[in-house]
N, C-alpha and C positions, 0 to 999 in steps of 0.2 A: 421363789415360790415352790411350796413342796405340793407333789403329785398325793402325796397322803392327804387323804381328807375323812368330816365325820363320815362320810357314805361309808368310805373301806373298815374306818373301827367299827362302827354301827353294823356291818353286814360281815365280819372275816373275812374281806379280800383283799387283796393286795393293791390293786388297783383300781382307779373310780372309773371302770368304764361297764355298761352295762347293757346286754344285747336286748334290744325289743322284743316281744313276744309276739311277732308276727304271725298272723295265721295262715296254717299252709308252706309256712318256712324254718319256724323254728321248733324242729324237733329236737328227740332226743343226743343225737348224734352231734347235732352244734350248739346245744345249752353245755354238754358234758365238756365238749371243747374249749369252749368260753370260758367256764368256771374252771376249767383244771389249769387254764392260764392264767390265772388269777384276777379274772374278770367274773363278772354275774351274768352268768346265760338264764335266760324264761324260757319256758316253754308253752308252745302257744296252745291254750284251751279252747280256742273258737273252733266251733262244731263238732269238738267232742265229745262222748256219751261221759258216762263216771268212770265208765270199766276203760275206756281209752284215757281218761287224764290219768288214773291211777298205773295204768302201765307204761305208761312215760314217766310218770317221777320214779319210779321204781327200776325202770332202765337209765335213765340218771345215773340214780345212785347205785346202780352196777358199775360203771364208767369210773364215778369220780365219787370222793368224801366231801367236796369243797362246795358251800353255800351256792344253795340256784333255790330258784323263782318260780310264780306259775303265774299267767296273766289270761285274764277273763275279758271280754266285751259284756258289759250290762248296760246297754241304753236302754232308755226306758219303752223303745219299740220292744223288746225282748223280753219285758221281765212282766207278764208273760209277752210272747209273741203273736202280733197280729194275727186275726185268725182270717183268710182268707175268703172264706164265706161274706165277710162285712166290707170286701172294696168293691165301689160302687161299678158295675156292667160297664160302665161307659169305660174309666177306668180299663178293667179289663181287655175290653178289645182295643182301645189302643196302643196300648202297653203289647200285646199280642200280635195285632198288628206289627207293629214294629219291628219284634223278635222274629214274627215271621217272613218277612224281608231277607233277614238275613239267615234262616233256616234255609228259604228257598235258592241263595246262590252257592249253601254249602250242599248243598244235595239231602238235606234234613225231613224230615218228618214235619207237617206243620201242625199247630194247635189253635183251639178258640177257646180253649177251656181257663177253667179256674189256675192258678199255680199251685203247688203242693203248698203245705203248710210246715213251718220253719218248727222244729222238733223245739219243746221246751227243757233245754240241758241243764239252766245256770243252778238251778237250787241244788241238785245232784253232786255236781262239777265243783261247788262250793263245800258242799257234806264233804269229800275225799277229800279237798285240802285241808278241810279241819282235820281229818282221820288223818293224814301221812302229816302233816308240818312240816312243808317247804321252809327254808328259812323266809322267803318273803311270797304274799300272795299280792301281786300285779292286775289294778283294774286299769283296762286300755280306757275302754267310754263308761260311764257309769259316776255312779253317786254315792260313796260307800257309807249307808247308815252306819252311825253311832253304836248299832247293835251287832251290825258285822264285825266290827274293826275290832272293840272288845271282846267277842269269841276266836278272833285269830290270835290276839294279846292273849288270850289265854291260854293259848298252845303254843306260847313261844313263835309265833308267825310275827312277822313284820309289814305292815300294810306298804306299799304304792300306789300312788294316782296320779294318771295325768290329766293335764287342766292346760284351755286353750285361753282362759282369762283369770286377771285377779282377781273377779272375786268369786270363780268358783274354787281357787288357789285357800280364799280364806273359806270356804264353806266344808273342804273337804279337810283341812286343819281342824276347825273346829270338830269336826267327825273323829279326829284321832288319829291321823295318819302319820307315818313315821315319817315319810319321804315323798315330796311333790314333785313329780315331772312333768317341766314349762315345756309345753310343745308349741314351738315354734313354727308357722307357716311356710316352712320351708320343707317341712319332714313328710315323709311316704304314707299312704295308708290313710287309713279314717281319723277325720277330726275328733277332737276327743272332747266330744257334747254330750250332753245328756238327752238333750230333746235338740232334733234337727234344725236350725234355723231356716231362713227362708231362703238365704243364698251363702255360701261359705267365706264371704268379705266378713261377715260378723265375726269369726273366729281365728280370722288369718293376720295376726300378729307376728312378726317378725321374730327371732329368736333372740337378734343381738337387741332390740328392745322390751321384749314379754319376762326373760329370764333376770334382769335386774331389777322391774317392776313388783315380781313375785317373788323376790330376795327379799325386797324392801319391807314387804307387804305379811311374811312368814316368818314365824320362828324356827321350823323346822328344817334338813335338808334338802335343797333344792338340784335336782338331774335336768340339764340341759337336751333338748332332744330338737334336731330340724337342722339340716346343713349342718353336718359336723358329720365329718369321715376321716379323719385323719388328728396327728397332735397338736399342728394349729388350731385346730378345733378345741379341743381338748383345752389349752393354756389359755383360748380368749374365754372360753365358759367359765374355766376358774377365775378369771377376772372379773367376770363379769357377779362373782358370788358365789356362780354354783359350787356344787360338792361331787359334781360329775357329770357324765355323759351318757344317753343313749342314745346309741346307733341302731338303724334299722336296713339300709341301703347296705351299708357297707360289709355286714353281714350277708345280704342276700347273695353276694357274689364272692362267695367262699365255696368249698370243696364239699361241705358238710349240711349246705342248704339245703332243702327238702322242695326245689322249684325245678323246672324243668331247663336242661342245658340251653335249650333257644331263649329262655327267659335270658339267664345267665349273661349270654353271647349278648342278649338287647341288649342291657345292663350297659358292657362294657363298651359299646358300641355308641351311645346315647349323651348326650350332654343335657346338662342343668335344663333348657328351653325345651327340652324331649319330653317334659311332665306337665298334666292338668288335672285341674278340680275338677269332677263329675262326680255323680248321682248315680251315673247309669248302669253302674256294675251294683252295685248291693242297695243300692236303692240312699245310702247315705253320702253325705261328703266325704269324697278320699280323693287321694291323687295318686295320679299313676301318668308310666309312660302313656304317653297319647297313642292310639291307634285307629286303625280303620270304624270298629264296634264302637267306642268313645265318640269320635267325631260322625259318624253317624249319625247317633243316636241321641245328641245333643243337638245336632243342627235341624234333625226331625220333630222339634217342640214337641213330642211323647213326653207324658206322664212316668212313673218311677210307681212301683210298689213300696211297700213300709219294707223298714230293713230286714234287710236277710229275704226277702218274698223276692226280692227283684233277683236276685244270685239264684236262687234256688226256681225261678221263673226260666232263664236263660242257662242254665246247667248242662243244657245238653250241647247248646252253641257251645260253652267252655271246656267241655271234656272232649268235644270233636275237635277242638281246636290243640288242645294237649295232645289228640293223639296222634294230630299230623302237623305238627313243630309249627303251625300256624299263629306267628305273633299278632297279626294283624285282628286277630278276635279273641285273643286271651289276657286276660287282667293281671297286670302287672305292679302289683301295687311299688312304687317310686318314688323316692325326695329329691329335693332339686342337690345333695349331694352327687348324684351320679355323676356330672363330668368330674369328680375328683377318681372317679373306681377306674381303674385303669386295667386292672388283672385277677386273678381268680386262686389267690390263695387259700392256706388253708384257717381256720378259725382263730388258732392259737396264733398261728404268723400273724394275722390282724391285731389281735390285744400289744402283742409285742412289739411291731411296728408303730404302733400309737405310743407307745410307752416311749420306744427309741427318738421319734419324731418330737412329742413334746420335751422331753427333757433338752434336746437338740436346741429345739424355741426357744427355750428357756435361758438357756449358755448365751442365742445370740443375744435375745432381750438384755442381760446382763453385760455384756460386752459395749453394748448401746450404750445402755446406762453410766457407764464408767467410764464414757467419752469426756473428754473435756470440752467446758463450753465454749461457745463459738468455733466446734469443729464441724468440716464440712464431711461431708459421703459422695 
């Protein structure tokens, strides 16, 4: 089995492995990294204006010449974003309530009031990518019209989507996309829906079954994404169909991250059972390390604001929490990858370590294979 796939001719890299566009972690500094080792770094667009996505891709391509990404969140909470004024009082204060509990054991300020209102970025954020041509523009949550996908083909852009079922795998195909990534219930971060379901069992399909499902089911290339950190990873996805991988976890704990070192230090500290689905950080399904704030706030039956309202609600818990290395109240976003992250290298060491690892896999697979029958192990 060769590691060359359509992904790498389709995109000039060398290798099918592909960084998520995490928000809050993948900046400039580890997209450059990614892609100058011959992998595909993104760069995460979530919560920022035009003038910040445009000066990331442009610090990119200070760095490196080698194909990168730009990845968007567009749920349909967002496009526009809830406006604050219209969640119901009740709503409100207990959602407030709640926040305010735990304002009051951090020494915070408390509030009754409304939450600010989530800045509407994406149509802006999407005008720059059409102006600069990333080689690919990456939707995390979203639905990418038919009208979009064709004005990025038009500037030599290349669409990705990720899809947490088959058939929004054939909805977003039929839209035009060049590359689908099956995000499996294993991977970090927001589930990738378009409209929130009612509890995240509806979207939490397995990788090592969602990703041959949506092989089956597509003609185009398919990225494996959820528990996968390492080459093993890497050679069961290509078995399984894909044309590659993205990682999200096993980037965050690299040299070049954009997260804070006690994140980091969790990270490595944390095993696979250290993560949960909650609502209570941005108001949508994601997973992350469990903490103090999570388990709180989950066992306290509180209500959640529409997306992004909830983050931008609790922002001041999350930045007091950043500024005093406080894990127990800071969002981590987590896949059940983590017990494999063991250490804290750098971006490039990561692509090349996968690279080493699976071809390794690959020798033993072959040596298997070339057993004679009825041999024992």
């Amino acid at each position: 089995m060769s590691l060359r796939t359509p992904l790498c001719d389709r995109l000039g890299i060398e290798h099918p492995i592909v960084q998520s566009g995490m928000g809050g972690v993948a900046g400039p500094d580890l997209v450059a990294e990614v892609s100058a080792a011959g992998a595909l770094g993104i760069i995460a667009g979530l919560n920022l204006t035009a003038d910040r996505v445009r000066e990331a891709i442009r610090a990119v391509r200070s760095r490196t010449d080698r194909p990168f990404g730009v990845n968007l969140f567009m749920p349909d909470q967002l496009r526009p974003p809830v406006d604050p004024a219209t969640i119901p009082d009740e709503t409100v204060r207990a959602v407030q309530d709640r926040l305010n509990s735990v304002r009051t054991r951090l020494g915070l300020p408390t509030t009754t009031g409304r939450p600010p209102a989530v800045p509407d970025l994406i149509p802006a954020a999407i005008q720059v990518i059409l102006e600069e041509r990333p080689r690919v523009f990456s939707i995390g949550l979203g639905n990418p019209e038919p009208e979009l996908v064709a004005a990025c083909h038009a500037r030599g852009i290349q669409v990705m989507a990720m899809v947490t079922t088959v058939d929004h795998a054939r909805i977003v195909e039929r839209a035009g996309v060049d590359f689908i990534v099956a995000q499996g219930a294993e991977a970090g971060g927001h589930r990738s829906t378009w409209v929130k379901p009612a509890s995240p069992e509806a979207v939490c399909v397995g990788t090592l079954t969602l990703v041959p499902q949506i092989v089956d089911a597509v003609r185009v290339p398919v990225i494996a994404a959820g528990g996968i950190a390492d080459g093993r990873g890497l050679v069961a996805s290509l078995a399984l169909g894909a044309s590659g991988v993205l990682l999200g976890t096993r980037f965050v704990a690299t040299r070049e991250a954009s997260v804070p070192e006690f994140q980091k230090k969790a990270l490595l500290e944390a095993e696979a059972e250290a993560t949960t689905i909650s609502d209570a950080i941005s108001g949508l399904w994601a997973r992350f390390l469990g903490n103090a704030y999570i388990t709180e706030y989950d066992a306290s039956g509180a209500p959640v604001f529409p997306a992004m309202v909830q983050s931008r609600a609790a922002q001041d818990i999350f930045g007091h929490a950043a500024q005093q290395a406080a894990a127990e109240w800071f969002p981590m976003p987590t896949g059940q990858s983590v017990g494999l992250v063991h250490d804290l290298p750098g971006a490039a060491d990561v692509v090349a370590r996968i690279v080493r690892e699976a071809q390794v896999t690959l020798e033993a697979l072959g040596r298997r294979g070339a057993a004679p029958r009825g041999s024992t192990r």
